[in-house]
C-alpha positions in Angstrom: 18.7 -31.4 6.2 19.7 -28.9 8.7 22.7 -26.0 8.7 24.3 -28.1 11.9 27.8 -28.3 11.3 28.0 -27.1 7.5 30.0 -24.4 9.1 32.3 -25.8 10.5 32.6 -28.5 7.5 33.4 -25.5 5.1 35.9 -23.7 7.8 37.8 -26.9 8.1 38.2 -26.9 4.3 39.2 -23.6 4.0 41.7 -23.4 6.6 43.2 -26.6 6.2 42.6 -27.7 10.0 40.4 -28.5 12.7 42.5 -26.4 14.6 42.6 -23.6 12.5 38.7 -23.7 11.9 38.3 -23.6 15.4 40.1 -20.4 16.0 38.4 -18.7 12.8 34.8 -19.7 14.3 36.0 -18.9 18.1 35.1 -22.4 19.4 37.3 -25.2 20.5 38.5 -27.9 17.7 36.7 -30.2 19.7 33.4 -29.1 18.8 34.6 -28.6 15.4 35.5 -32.2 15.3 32.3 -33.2 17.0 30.2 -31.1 14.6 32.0 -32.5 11.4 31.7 -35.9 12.7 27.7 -35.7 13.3 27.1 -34.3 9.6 29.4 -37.1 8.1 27.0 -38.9 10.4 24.1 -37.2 8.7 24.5 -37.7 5.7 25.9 -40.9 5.2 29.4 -40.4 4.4 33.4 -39.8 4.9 33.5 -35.7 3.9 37.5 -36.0 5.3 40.0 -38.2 5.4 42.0 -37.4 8.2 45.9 -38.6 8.7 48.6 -37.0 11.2 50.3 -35.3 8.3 47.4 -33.7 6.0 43.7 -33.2 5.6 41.6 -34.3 2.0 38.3 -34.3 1.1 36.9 -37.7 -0.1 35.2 -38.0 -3.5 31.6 -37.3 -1.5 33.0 -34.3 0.4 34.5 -32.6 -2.8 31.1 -32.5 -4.3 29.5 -31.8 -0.3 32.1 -28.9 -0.2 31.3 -27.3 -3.7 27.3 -27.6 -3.1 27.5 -26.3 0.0 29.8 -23.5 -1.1 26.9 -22.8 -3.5 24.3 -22.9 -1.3 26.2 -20.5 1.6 26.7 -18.0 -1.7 22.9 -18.0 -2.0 22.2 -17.2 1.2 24.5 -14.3 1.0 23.0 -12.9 -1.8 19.4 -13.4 -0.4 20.5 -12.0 2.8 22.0 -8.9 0.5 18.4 -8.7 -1.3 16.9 -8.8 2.2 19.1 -5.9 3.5 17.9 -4.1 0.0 14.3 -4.5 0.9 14.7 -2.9 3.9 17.3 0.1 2.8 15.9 1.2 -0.5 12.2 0.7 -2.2 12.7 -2.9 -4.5 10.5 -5.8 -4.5 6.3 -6.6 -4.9 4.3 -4.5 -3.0 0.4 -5.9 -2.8 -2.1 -2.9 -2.1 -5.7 -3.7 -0.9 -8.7 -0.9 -1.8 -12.6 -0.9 -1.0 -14.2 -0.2 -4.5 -17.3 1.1 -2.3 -16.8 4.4 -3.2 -14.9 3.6 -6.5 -10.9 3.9 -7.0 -10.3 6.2 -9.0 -8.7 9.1 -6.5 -7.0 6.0 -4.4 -5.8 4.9 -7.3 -4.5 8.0 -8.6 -2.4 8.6 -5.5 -1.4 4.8 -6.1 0.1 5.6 -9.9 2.0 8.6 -8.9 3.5 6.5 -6.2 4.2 4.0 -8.9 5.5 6.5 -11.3 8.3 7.6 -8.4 9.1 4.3 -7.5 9.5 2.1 -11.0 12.0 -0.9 -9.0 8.8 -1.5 -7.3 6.0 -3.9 -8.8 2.8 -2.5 -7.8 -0.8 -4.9 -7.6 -3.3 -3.2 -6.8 -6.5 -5.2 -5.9 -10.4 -3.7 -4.9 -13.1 -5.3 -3.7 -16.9 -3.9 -3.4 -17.0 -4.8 0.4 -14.1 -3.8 2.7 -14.4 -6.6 5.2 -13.6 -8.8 2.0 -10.2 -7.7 2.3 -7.7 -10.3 4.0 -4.5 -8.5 5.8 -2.5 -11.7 5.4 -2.8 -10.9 1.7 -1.6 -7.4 1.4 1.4 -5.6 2.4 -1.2 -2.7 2.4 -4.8 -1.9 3.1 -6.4 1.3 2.8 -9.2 1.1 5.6 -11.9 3.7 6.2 -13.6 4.5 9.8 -12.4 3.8 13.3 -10.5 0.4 13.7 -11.8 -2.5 15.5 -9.0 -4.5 15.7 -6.8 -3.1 18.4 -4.1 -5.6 16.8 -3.5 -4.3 13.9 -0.4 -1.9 12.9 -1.6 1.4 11.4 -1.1 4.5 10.5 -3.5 7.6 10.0 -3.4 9.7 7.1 -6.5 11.6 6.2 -10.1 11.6 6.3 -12.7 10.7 3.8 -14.3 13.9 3.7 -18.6 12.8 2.8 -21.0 15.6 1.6 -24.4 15.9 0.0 -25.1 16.1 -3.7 -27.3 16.6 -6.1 -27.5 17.5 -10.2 -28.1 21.3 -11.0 -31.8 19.9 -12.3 -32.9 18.5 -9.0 -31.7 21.3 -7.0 -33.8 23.8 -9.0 -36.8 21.8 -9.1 -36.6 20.7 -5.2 -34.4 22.7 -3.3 -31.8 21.9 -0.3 -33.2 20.8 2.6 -32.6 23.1 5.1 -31.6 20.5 8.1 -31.1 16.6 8.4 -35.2 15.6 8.7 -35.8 17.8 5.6 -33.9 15.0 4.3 -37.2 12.8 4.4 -38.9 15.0 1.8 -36.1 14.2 -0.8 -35.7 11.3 -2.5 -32.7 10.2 -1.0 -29.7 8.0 -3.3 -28.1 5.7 -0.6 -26.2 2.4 0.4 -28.1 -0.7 0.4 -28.6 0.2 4.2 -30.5 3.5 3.5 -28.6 6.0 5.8 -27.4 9.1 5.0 -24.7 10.8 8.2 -25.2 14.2 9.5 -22.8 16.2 11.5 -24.0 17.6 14.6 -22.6 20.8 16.6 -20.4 19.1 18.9 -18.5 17.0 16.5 -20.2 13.9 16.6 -21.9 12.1 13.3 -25.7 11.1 13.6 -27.2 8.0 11.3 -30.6 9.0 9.5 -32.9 6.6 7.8 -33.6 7.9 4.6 -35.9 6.7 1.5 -35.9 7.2 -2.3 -35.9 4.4 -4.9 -32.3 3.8 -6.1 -30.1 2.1 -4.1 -27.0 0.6 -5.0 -23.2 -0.7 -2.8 -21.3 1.4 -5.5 -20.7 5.0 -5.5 -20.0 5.3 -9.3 -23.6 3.8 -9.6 -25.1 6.8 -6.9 -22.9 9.5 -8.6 -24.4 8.3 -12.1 -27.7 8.6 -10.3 -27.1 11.5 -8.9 -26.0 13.2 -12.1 -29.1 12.2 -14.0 -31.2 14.4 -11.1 -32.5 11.3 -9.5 -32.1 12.8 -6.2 -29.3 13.1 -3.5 -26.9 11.2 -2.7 -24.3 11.3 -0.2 -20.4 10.5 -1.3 -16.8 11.4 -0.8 -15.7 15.2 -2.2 -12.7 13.2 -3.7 -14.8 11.0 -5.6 -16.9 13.8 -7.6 -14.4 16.3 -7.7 -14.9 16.4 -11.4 -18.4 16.7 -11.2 -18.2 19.9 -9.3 -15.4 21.4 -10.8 -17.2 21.0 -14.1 -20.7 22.0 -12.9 -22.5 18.2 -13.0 -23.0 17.9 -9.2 -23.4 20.2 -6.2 -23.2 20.1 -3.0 -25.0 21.6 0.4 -22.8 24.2 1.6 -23.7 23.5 5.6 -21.7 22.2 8.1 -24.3 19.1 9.2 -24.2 18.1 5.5 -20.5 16.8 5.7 -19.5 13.7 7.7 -15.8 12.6 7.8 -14.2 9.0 8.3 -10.5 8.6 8.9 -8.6 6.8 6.3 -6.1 4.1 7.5 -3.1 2.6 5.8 -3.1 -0.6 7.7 0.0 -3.0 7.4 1.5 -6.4 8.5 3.5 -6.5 11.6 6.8 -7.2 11.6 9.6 -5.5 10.8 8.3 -3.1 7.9 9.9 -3.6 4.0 11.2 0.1 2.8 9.2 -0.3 -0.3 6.2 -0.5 2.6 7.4 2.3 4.4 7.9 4.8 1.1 4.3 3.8 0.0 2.8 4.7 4.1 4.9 7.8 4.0 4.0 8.7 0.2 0.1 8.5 1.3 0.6 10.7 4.1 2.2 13.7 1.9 -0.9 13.5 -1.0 -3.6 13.1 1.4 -5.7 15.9 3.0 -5.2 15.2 6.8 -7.9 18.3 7.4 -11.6 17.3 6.8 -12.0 18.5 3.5 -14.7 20.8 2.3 -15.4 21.9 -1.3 -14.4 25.4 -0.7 -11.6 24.9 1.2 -8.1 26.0 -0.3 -6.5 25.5 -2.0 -7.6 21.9 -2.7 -10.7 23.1 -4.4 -10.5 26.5 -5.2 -11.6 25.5 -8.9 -14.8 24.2 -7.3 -15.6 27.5 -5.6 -17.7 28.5 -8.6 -20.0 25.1 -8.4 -20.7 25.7 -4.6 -23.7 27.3 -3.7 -25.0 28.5 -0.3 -28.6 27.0 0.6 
């Protein structure tokens, strides 16, 4: 069942005429007549009977008419709803995270925007591997490091701001090292690829093999680590705030300890739901869009305390 001359059908009705229809929809009765006559065609049946002096509705066009009054009224409203999504922040809105690094400051910046927001229903869903994460099931995706996909729509908000750390404990009884290949002396908490990144003078980022005997795809799990003084591990400054500010963790307070990967909000194409557009522009007002570094302010000023030189 198509729309085709539903239109017209109802404008007939309302007016009273073909002729009158015709002028309301600016076409010629013709066409209104030809229209009508191809959904009678349609769907089986007489909608009008038509005389020279008036113009009824059979008993199958009375309940046509009043079903497909019903169904144009629907329309309306879902076309109002539509307008709605667009205008003001309502609806579902689907949020995709990598649990790499663990959620908890994503997630954060997630709540408060759900706390602002309360007409929108929030889900917000994490995976351990980031390439797990389907766009077509998301409105949103939080994406970390350059994009490959030269398709996509997306919008930059931050960085992901990496440093070395290590428990008070470890530090004492084994130092910092003093450049990237001291880091071979150390045992070394890592991905399951066994690379820690170092920043070099120009800007670029350098990949190091590194060793040491705990390994895990989790950052709670290297942060755990890392507090119990197994050694040092590498992870974002948001993640372990905590542990700095309350004296659990360190960090190296040298430039070529930090790396940085920009943080993506990446989103469907189209045109873009206003419950969409609040949650891009919410991320972009809590995020740090400078590299972040522990002693930085005033981000971290409570930190300043828990950062020692080398």
């Amino acid at each position: 069942m198509t729309w085709r001359g539903i239109e017209e059908f109802l404008a007939v009705v309302e007016t009273g005429s073909f002729t009158a229809a015709a002028d309301a929809l600016g076409v010629s009765k013709s066409y209104v007549s030809k229209m009508v006559s191809e959904l009678e065609g349609r769907v089986g049946a007489q909608l009008l009977l038509r005389t020279t002096r008036r113009l009824s509705l059979t008993a199958a066009g009375d309940l046509f008419h009043q079903r497909c009054r019903e169904m144009r009224a629907t329309l309306v409203d879902v076309e109002r709803q539509m307008t709605q999504f667009q205008e003001r922040p309502v609806g579902r809105l689907r949020v995709g995270l990598s649990d790499i690094f663990g959620v908890t400051f994503m997630s954060a910046i997630v709540a408060d925007f759900g706390a602002r927001h309360p007409e929108i229903s929030l889900e917000v869903v994490a995976y351990l591997r980031e390439q797990d994460l389907v766009q077509e099931q998301f409105d949103v995706i939080i994406r970390y490091g350059r994009l490959n996909d030269s398709s996509l729509k997306a919008r930059f908000f931050g960085y992901l701001s990496y440093g070395l750390c290590a428990s008070p404990d470890y530090i004492a009884h084994h130092g910092w090292p003093e450049g990237p290949a001291d880091l071979q002396a150390h045992n070394c908490l890592t991905d399951t690829g066994g690379n820690f990144h170092y920043s070099q003078e120009d800007g670029t980022t350098e990949r190091l093999k590194v060793s040491g005997n705990w390994k895990s795809n989790s950052g709670i799990a290297l942060a755990a680590a890392a507090r119990r003084g197994l050694g040092i591990a590498q992870i974002p400054i948001s993640v372990i705030g905590d542990d700095l500010a309350e004296g659990r963790l360190e960090t190296l307070n040298q430039d070529w300890a930090f790396y940085d990967r920009e943080v993506w909000a990446v989103f469907s194409p189209g045109m873009m739901p206003a419950a969409t557009r609040a949650f891009i522009d919410h991320l972009a007002a809590s995020f740090a869009h400078a590299k972040l570094r522990p002693w930085m302010e005033p981000a971290f000023s409570t930190l300043k305390s828990h950062i020692r030189p080398a």
